[in-house]
C-alpha positions in Angstrom: 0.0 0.0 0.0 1.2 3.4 -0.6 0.9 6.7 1.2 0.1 9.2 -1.2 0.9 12.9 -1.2 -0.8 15.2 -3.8 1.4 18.0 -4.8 -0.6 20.6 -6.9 -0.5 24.4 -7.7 -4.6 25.7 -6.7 -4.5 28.8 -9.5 -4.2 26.2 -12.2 -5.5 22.7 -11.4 -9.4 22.0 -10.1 -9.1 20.5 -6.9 -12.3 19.2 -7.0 -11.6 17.3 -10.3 -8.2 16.4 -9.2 -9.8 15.0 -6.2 -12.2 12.7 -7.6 -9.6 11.1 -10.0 -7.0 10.2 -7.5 -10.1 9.0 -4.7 -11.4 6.6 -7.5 -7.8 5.6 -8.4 -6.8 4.7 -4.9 -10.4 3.2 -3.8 -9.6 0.4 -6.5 -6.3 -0.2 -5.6 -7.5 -0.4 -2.0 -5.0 2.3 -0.8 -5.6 4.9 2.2 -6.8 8.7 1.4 -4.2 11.1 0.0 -2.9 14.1 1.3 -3.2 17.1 -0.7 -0.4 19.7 -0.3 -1.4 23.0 -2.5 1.3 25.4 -3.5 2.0 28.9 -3.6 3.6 32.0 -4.6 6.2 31.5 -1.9 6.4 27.7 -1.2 6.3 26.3 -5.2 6.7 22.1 -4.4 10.1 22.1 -2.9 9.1 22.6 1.0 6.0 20.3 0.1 7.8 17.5 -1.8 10.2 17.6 1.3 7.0 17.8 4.2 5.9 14.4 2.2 9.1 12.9 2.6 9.6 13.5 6.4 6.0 12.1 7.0 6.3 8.8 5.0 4.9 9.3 1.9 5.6 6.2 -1.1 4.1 8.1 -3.8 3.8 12.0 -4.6 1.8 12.9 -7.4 2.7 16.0 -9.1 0.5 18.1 -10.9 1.4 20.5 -13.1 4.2 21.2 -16.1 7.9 21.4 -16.5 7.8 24.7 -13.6 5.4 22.6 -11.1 7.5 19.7 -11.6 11.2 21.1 -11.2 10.9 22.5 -7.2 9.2 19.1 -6.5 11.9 16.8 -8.5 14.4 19.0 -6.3 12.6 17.8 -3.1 12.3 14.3 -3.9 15.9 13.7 -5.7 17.9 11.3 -3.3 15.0 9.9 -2.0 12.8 6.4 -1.9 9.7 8.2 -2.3 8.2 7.8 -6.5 7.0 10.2 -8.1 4.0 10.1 -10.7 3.2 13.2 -13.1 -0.1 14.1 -13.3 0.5 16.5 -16.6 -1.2 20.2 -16.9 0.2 23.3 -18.2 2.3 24.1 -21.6 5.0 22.5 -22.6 5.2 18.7 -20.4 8.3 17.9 -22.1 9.4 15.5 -18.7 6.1 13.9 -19.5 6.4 13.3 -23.3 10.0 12.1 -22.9 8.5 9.5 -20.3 5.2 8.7 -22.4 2.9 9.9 -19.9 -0.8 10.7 -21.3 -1.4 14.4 -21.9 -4.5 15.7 -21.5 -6.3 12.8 -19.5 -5.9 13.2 -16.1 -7.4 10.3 -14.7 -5.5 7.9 -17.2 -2.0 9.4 -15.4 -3.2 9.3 -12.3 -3.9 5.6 -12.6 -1.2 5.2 -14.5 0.8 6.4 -11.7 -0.8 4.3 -8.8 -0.5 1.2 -10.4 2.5 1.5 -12.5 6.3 0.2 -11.8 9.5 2.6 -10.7 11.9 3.7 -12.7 15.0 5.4 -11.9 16.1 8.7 -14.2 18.7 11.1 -13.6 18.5 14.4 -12.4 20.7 17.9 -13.2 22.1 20.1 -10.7 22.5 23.8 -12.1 25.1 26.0 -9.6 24.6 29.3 -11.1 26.3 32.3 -10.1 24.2 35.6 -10.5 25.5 38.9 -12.0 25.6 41.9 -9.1 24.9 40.8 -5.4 22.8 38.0 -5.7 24.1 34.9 -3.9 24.7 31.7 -5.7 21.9 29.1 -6.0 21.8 25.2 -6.5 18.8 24.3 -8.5 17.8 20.8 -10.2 16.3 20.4 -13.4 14.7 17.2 -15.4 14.6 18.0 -18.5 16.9 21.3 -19.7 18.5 24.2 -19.0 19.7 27.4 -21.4 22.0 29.9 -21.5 21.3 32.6 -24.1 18.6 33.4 -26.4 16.0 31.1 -25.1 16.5 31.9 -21.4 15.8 35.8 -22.9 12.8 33.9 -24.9 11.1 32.7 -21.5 12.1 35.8 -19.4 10.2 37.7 -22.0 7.1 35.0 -22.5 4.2 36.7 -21.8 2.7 34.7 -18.8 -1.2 35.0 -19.5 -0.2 34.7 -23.6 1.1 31.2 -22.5 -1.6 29.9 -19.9 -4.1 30.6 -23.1 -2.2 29.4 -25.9 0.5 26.8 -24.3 4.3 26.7 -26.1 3.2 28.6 -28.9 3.3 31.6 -26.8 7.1 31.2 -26.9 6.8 32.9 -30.7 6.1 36.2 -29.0 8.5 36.1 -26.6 11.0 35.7 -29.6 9.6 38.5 -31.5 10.3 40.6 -28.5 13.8 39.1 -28.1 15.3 40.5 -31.1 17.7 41.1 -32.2 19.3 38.3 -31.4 23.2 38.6 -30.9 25.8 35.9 -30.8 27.5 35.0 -27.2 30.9 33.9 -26.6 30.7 31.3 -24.0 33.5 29.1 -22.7 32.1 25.5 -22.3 34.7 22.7 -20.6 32.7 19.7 -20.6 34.3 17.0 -17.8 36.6 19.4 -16.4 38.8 19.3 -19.8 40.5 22.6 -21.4 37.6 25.0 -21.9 36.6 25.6 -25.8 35.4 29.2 -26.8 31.8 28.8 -28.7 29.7 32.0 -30.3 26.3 30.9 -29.8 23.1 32.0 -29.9 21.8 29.8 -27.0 23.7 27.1 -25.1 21.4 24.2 -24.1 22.3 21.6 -21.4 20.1 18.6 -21.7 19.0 15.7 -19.4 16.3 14.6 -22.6 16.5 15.9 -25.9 12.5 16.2 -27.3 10.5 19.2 -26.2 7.3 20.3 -27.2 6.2 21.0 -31.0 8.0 18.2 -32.3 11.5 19.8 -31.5 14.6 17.2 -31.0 17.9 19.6 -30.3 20.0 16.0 -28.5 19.0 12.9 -30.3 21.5 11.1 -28.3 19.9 12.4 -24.8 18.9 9.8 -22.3 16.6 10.2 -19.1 18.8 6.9 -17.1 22.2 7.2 -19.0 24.1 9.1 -16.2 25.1 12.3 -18.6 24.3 15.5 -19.6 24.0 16.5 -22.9 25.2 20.1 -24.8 23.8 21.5 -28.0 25.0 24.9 -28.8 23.0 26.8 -31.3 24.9 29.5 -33.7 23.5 30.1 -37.0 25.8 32.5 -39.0 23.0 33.3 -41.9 19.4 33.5 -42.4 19.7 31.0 -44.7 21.7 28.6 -41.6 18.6 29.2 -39.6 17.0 27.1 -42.3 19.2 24.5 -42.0 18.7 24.3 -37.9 15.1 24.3 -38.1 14.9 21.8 -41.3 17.2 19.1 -38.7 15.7 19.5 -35.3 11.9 19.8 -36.2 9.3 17.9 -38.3 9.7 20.3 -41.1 12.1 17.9 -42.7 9.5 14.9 -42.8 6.8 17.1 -44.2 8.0 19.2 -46.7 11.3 17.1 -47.8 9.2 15.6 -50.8 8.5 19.4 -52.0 10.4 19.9 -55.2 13.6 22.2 -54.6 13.3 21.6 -50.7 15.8 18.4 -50.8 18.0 20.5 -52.8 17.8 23.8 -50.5 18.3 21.6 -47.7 22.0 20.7 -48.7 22.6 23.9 -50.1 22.0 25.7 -46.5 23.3 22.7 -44.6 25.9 24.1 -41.6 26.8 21.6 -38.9 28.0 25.0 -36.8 24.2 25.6 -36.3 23.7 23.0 -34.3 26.6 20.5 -32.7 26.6 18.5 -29.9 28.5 17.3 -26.9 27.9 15.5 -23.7 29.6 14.2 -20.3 29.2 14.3 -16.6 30.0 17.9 -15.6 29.7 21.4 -17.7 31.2 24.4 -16.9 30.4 27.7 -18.4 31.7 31.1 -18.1 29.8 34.0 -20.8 31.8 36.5 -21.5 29.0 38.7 -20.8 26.0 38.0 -18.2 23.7 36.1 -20.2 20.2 34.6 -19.2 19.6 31.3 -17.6 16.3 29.1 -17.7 15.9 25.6 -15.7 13.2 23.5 -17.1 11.2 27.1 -18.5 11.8 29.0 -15.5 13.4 31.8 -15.7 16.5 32.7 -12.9 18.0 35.7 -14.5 21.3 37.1 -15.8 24.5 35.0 -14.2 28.4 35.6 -15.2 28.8 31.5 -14.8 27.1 28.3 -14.0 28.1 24.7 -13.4 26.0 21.4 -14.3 26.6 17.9 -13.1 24.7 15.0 -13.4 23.2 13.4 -10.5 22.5 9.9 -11.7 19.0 7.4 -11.0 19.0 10.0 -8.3 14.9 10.4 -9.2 12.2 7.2 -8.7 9.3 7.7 -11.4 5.7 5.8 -11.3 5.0 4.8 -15.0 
């Protein structure tokens, strides 16, 4: 039997529908009454995640996206207690990358009740803010950026994206430009640091977001690294090229006549390469955004990643 915590932000999920799908999935699985800890503006699933730990809990659901889920994952990361993801919200890349049903809550919840563990690993982002800000030690479960996508999220319009999900993300880049290239230097396992001019440095635990977007093909949830895509188109025509190899344009319109041959004609490995290893170290040579998982932290001179592998137990 488990004891089952309820982790859930109140502004964005109805408790009364949430309640009546987790009470019929524990009735039939003849399991005791769950706990429901809401969030708030103050106390976002960390501090909860961690009360549900220090009173026994088996199983916390979490409700929400990416942003719900990252402060939880934090709390439960080292742990025995599983977690099932109940998804709601934009973007649910964790979710996708795991298979998890969107849109039917009562299918994840059941899913997660009844389902078996497994073990992925988790990011830890030590980032070191610009002016007087002390450091901070976040984790993450799916990515974080450097560059023009953190700018992209800090400048999302919040109620754009509750009503229109990831596609909001296209106004935040309209009001990101112009874009300008960043010189980064990346050392990747503690090795001599390489100088990159990027447009965004991405540091990946799982490679396929939302919109059919794949930036690390090579990115695994349980394979104990992290993965690094760095993003620096030189031309329009490059942009071409990136978005042609890491979306689903290149299955639909590849049979177009001319498209094949524009394809090869644009093609530019600089605008998109890949790395990956245990630790990543990065030091902008200006302040640059940073984003964990789609939330925004702010402008930082460096930051540190390192792997912190199986360190997470998910219900699927």
């Amino acid at each position: 039997m488990d004891k089952v915590a309820v982790i859930f932000n109140p502004e964005k999920v109805d408790k009364g529908r949430l309640e009546r799908a987790v009470d019929t999935a524990l009735q039939q699985t003849n399991n005791p009454p769950a706990i429901y800890l809401p969030t708030s503006a103050l106390e976002t699933g960390y501090e909860q995640a961690v009360q549900a730990v220090a009173e026994g809990c088996t199983l916390v659901l979490g409700v929400g996206g990416d942003g719900t889920l990252r402060p939880i994952i934090q709390g439960l990361a080292g742990s025995e207690v599983a977690l099932g993801i109940v998804p709601r919200g934009t973007a649910n890349a964790l979710a996708r990358n795991l298979g998890i049903p969107i849109g039917n809550m009562s299918r994840a919840v059941a899913r997660a009740v009844t389902g078996s563990v497994r073990s992925i690993d988790v990011g830890l982002a030590t980032m070191k803010f610009a002016g007087n800000r002390p450091s901070e030690v976040h984790a993450f479960a799916v990515m974080a950026g450097m560059g023009l996508d953190a700018k992209i999220i800090m400048n999302t319009d919040t109620n754009l994206k509750r009503r229109l999900g990831w596609v909001a993300y296209i106004d935040g880049g309209f009001r990101s430009l112009p874009s300008r290239f960043e010189r980064m230097d990346v050392s990747v396992n503690s090795r001599t640091s390489k100088t990159l001019k990027v447009h965004s440095l991405l540091i990946g635990n799982c490679g396929f977001l939302a919109g059919n977007i794949t930036l690390m093909p090579d990115a695994r949830l349980d394979d104990g690294l992290l993965d690094v895509a760095y993003v620096g188109p030189r031309r329009f025509w490059n942009w071409i090229d990136f978005w042609n190899r890491v979306t689903w344009i290149s299955w639909t319109v590849y049979k177009i006549r001319g498209w094949r041959k524009l394809s090869q004609r644009v093609e530019n490995i600089k605008t998109l390469e890949n790395l990956n290893g245990k630790i990543i170290e990065v030091w902008p040579e200006h302040p640059v955004n940073i984003q964990l998982d789609g939330d925004g932290f702010g402008l930082v001179h460096s930051a540190s990643f390192e792997v912190s592998p199986q360190a997470l137990k998910i219900r699927l």
